[in-house]
C-alpha positions as CSV (number, residue, x, y, z in Angstrom):
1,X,13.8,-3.9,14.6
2,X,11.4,-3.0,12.1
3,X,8.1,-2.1,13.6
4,X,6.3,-4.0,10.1
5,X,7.6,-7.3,11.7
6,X,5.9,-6.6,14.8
7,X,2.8,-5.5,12.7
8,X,3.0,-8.9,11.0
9,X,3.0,-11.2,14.1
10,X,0.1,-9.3,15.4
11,X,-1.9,-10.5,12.3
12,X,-1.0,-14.0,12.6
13,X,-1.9,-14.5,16.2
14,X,-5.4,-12.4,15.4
15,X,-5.5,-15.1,12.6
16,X,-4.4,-17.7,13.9
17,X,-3.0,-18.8,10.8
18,X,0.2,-17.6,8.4
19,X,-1.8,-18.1,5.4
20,X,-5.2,-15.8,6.3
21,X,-2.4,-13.2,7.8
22,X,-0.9,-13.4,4.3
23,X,-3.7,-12.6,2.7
24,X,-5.1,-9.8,4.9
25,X,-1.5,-8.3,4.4
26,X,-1.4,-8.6,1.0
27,X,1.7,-10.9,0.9
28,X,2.2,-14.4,0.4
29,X,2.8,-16.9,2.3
30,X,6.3,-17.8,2.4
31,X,7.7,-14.1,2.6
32,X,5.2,-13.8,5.8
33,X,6.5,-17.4,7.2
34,X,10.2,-15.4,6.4
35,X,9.8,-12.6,8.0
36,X,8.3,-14.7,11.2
37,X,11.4,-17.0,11.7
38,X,13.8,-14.2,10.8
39,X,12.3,-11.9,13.4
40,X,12.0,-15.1,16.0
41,X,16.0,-15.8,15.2
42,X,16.6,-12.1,16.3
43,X,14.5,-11.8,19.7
44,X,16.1,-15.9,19.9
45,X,12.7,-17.3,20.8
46,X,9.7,-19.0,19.1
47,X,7.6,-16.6,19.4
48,X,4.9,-19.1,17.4
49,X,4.4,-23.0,17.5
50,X,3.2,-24.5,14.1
51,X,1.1,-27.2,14.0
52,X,-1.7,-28.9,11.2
53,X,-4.0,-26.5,12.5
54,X,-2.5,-23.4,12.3
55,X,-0.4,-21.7,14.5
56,X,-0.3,-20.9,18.1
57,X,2.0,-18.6,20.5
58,X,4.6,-20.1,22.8
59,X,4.6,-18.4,26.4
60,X,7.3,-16.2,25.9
61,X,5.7,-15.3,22.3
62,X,2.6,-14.5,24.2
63,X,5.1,-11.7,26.5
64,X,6.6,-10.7,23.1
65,X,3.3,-10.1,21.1
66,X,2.0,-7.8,24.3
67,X,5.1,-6.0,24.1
68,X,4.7,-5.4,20.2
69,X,0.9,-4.3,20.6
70,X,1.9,-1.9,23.1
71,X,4.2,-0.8,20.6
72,X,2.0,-0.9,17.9
């Protein structure tokens, strides 16, 4: 696992939003919403829950964004 997936997902949940991570990354917002459901298909859980709003961690993303920060 690349550790500039786990640097992405960090940014959306500080954000709270794909779009506003996109930009503070200096990407756009499809290749971030990519890279978030191809790193979700390899740990096999959701680690995000879209919604109108924005976007909100699942439990078990919650347990996989401490593990990534501690990374981090």
């Amino acid at each position: 696992m690349n550790t500039i997936l786990l640097k992405y997902v960090v940014e959306v949940e500080k954000e709270g939003s794909i779009s506003r991570a996109a930009e503070n990354l200096y990407m756009n917002q499809p290749t971030l919403s990519k890279a978030i459901r191809e790193l979700e298909d390899m740990v096999g859980i959701p680690i995000f829950r879209r919604t109108s709003k924005g976007v909100i961690p699942t439990q078990k993303g919650l347990e996989f964004l401490e593990y990534a920060k501690d990374i981090l």
